[in-house]
C-alpha positions in Angstrom: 3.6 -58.8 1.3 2.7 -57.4 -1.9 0.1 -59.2 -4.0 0.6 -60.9 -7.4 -2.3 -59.0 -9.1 -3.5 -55.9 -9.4 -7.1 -55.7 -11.3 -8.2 -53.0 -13.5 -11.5 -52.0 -13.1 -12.8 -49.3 -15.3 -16.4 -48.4 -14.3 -19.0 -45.5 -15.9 -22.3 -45.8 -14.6 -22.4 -49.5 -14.5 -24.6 -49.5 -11.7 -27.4 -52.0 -13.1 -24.5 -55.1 -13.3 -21.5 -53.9 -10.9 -22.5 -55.7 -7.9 -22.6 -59.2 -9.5 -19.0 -58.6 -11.2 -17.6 -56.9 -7.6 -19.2 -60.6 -6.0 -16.8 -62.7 -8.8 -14.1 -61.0 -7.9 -14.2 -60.9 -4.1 -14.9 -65.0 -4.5 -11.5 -65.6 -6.4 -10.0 -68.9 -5.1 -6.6 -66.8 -5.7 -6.8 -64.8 -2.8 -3.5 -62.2 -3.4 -4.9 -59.1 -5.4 -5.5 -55.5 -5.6 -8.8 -54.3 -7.2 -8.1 -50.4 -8.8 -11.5 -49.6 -9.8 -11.7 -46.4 -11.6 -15.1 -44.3 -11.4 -15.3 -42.5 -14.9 -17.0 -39.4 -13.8 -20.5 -41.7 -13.7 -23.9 -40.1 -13.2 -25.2 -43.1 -11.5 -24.9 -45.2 -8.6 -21.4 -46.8 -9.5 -19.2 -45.0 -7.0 -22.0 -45.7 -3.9 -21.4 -49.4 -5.5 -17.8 -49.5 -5.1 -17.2 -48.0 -1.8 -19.8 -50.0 -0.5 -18.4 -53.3 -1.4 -14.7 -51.8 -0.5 -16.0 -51.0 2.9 -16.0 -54.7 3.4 -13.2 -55.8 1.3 -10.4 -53.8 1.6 -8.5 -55.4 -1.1 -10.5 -52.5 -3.6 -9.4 -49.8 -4.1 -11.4 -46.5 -6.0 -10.6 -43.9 -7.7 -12.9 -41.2 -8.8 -13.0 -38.0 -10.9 -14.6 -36.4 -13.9 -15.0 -38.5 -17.4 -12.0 -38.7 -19.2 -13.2 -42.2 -21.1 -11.7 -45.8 -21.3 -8.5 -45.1 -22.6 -7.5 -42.7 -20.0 -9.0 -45.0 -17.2 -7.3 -48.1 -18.4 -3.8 -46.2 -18.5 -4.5 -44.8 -15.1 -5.0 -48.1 -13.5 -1.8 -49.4 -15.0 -0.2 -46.4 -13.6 -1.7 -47.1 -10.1 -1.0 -50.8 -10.0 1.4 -52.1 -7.0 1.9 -56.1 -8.5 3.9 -58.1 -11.1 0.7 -58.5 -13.5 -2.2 -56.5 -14.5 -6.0 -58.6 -14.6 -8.0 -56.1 -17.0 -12.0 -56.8 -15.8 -15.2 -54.9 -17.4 -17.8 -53.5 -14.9 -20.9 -55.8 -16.5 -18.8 -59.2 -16.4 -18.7 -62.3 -14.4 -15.1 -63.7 -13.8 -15.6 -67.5 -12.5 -13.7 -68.3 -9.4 -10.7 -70.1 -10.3 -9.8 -67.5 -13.3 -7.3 -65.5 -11.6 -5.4 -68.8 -10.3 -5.5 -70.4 -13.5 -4.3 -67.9 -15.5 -1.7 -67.4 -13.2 -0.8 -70.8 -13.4 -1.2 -70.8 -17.0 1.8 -67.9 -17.6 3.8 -69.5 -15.4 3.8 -72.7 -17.0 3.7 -71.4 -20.6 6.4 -68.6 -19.8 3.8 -65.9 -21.5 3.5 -62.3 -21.1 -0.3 -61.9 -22.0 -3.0 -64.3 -21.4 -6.7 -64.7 -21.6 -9.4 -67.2 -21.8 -12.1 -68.6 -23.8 -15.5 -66.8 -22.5 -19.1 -67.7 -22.4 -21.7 -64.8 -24.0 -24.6 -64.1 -21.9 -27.4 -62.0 -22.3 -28.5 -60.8 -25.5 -26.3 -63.6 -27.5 -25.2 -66.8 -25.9 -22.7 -69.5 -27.0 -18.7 -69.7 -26.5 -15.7 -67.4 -28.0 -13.1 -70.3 -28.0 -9.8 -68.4 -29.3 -6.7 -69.9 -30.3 -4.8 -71.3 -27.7 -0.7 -71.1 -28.6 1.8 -68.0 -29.1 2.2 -69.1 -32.9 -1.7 -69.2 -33.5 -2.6 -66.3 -31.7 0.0 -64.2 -33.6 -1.4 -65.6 -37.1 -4.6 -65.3 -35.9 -4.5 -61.5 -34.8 -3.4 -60.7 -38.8 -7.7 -61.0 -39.0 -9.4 -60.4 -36.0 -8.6 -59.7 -31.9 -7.3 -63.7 -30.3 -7.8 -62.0 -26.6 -11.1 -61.2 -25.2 -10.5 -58.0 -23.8 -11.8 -58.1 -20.3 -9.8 -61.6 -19.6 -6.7 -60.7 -20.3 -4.1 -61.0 -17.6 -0.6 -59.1 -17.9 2.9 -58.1 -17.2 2.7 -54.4 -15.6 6.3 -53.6 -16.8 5.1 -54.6 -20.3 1.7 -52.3 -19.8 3.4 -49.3 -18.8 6.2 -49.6 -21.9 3.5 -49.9 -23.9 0.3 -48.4 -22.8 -3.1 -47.9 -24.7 -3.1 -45.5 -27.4 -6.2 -42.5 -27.9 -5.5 -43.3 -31.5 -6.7 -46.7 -31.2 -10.2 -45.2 -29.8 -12.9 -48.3 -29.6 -9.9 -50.5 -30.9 -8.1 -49.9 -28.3 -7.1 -53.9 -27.4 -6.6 -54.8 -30.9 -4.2 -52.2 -31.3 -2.4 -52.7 -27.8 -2.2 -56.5 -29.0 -0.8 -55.7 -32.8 1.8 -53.3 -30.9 3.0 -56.1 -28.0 3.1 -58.8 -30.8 5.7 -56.0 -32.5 7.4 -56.1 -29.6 8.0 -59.6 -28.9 5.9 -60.8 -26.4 4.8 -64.3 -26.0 0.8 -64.4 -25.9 -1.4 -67.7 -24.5 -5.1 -68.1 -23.9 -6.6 -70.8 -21.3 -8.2 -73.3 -23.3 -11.6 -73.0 -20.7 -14.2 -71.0 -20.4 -13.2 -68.4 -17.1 -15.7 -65.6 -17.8 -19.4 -64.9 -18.8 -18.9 -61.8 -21.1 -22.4 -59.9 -21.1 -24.3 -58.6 -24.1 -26.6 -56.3 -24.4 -28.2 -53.7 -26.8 -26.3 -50.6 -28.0 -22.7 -52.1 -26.6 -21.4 -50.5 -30.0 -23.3 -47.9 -31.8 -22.8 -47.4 -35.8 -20.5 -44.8 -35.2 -18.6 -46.5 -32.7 -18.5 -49.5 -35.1 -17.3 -47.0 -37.6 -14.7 -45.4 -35.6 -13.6 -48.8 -34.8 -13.2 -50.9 -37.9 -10.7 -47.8 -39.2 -8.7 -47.9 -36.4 -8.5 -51.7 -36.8 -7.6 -51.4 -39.8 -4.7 -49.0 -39.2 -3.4 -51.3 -36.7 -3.7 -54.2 -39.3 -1.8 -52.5 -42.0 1.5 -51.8 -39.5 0.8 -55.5 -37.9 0.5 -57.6 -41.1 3.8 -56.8 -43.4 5.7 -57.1 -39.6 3.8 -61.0 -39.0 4.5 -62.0 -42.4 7.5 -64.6 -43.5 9.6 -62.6 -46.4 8.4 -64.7 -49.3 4.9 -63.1 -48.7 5.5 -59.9 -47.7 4.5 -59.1 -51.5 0.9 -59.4 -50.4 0.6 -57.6 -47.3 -1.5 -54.6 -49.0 -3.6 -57.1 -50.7 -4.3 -59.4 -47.3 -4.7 -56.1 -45.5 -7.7 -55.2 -47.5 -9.2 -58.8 -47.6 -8.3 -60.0 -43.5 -11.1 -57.5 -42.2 -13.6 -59.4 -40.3 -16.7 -57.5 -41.4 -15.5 -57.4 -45.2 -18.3 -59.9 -47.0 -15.8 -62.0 -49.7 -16.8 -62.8 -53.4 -15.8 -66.0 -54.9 -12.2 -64.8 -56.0 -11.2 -63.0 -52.8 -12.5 -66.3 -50.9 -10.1 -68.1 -53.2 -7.3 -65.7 -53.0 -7.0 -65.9 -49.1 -7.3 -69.9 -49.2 -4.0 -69.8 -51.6 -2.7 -67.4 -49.1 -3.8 -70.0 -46.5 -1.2 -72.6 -48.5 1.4 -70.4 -49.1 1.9 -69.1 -45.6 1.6 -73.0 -44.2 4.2 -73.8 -46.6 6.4 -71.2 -45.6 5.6 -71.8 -41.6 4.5 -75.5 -41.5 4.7 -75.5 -37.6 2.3 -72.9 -37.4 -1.2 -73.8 -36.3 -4.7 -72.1 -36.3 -4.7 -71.7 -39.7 -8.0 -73.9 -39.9 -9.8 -71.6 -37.8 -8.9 -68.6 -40.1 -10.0 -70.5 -42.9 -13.1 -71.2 -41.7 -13.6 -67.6 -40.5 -12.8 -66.6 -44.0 -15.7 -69.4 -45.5 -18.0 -67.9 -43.4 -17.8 -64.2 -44.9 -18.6 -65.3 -48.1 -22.4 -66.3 -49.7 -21.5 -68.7 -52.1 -22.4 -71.6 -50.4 -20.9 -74.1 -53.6 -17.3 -72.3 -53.2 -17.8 -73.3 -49.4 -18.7 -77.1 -50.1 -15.8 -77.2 -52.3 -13.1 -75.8 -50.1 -14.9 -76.9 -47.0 -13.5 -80.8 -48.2 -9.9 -79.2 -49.6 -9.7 -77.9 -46.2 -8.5 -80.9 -44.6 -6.6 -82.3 -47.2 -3.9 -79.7 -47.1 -3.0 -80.7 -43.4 -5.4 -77.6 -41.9 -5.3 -79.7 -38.5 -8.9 -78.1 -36.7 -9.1 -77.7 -32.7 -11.2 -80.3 -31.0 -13.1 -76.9 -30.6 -14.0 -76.0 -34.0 -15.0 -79.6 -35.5 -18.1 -78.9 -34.2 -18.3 -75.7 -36.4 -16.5 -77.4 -39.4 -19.9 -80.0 -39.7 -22.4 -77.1 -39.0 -21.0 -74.9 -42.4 -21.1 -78.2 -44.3 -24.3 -79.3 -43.6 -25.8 -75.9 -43.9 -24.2 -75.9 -47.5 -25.8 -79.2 -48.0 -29.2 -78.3 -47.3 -29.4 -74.7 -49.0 -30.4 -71.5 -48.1 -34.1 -72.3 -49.1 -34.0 -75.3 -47.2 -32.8 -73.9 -44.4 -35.4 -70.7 -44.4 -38.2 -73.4 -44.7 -37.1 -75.1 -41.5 -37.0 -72.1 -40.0 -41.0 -71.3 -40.6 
């Protein structure tokens, strides 16, 4: 019998972590799967790794040649895959034992075509990425930032192959493939739990690779935005293009400018949620800590309902605003 899902694996000279993200995977309670793991032309020990650990669990599979990057590998595990849905996986993570069964579960409750999870950083940063949880939040939310965690996502294979990764998208190469699937109608979901330590370390992105990917974000967000947006606001797509970058530091006016953006769109879609967690993403890209007070209390009063997950962070930006930047540097000391 075929399995229900195939893994993608993409691995260049991971040797220092493979072994501990081989171990999650071989200790899925959700038995049915294929591993493809894809040996990038590494220099290291990675391929000794994997056909070690396939040697005693036959359910990996390896595939090794020169480097041709993480585009090409991703695309060529797609390509190999025998089963209905495609788990991506990254060669330094930890997936927890029950992810593959409850994101399974998950699709085929919700009736989604892409799913992730929330993830637990380890490593050089720790703490949660808890992203929204619903089709209609998600799709708002990708308008600003990425609402999949790259390495959790589980997939249809028939939509992966219509659509595959893009060289354009190089270093942005999930938040385009998510922007393009969104285009195309597919219905996204995350688990609302945490299914995989996501590991952090120094020089993940270089400055150049930061470079190369904010512009290709960007590009992405320019054909995404005026396609997400009702028609009464398609007016301000250029405008919200410019101002929805994550990085982008706002002044007082642009701050302003995307909270009555914020009302206009929730009067125009009322049932759609998550806009509370853009607006506090947006509060926290600007410095003036008064303009945060202030719209930190209009937030709930124009029916910005927050997820259990993000009162947490609602209290922390007002109290920091409270105490002051002074105040704060002297508790520090």
């Amino acid at each position: 019998m075929t399995p229900r899902i195939s893994i993608v694996l993409p691995c260049y000279n991971a040797a220092a972590h493979l072994q501990e993200t081989l171990d999650s995977l071989s200790m899925q309670t959700l038995r049915d799967f294929e591993c493809i793991a894809i040996d990038d032309g590494s220099s290291d020990a990675t391929r000794a790794i994997l056909e070690a650990h396939a040697a005693i669990d036959p359910r990996f599979k390896i595939i090794s040649r020169e480097n041709r990057g993480l585009i090409a590998s991703l695309n060529e595990g797609i390509a190999a895959a025998q089963c209905e849905w495609i788990a991506r996986m990254d060669a330094d993570d930890i997936a927890h034992p029950t992810r593959l069964e409850k994101q399974l579960a998950h699709v085929e409750q919700t009736g989604a075509d892409i799913c992730g999870c929330w993830i637990r950083f380890f490593g050089d940063r720790q703490g949660e990425w808890r992203m929204p949880v619903d089709d209609s939040a998600i799709r708002v939310y990708l308008m600003f930032n990425s609402p999949l965690a790259h390495p959790t996502v589980l997939a249809k294979t028939s939509l992966m192959r219509a659509h595959p990764y893009d060289p354009a998208n190089q270093h942005a190469e999930d938040y385009g493939l998510w922007c393009t699937l969104a285009q195309a109608g597919a219905k996204f979901a995350n688990v609302p739990e945490v299914l995989l330590d996501y590991r952090t370390h120094a020089g993940q992105i270089t400055q150049s690779r930061a470079d190369a990917l904010l512009a290709a974000a960007q590009q992405s967000r320019a054909r995404y935005i005026p396609a997400a947006l009702p028609p009464a606001l398609q007016s301000v797509a250029p405008r919200l293009t410019e101002l929805a970058e994550p990085g982008r530091v706002l002044t007082a006016d642009e701050c302003h400018w995307l909270f009555v953006f914020l009302l206009r769109l929730h009067k125009e879609t009322p049932a759609i949620g998550g806009l509370g967690t853009i607006w506090l993403d947006a509060l926290q890209r600007t410095p003036d800590a008064g303009l945060k007070l202030v719209l930190l209390t209009r937030l709930m009063q124009h029916h910005y309902p927050l997820p259990g997950s993000e009162i947490r962070r609602y209290r922390r930006l007002i109290v920091r605003c409270l105490m002051g930047k002074s105040l704060r540097d002297r508790l520090r000391k």
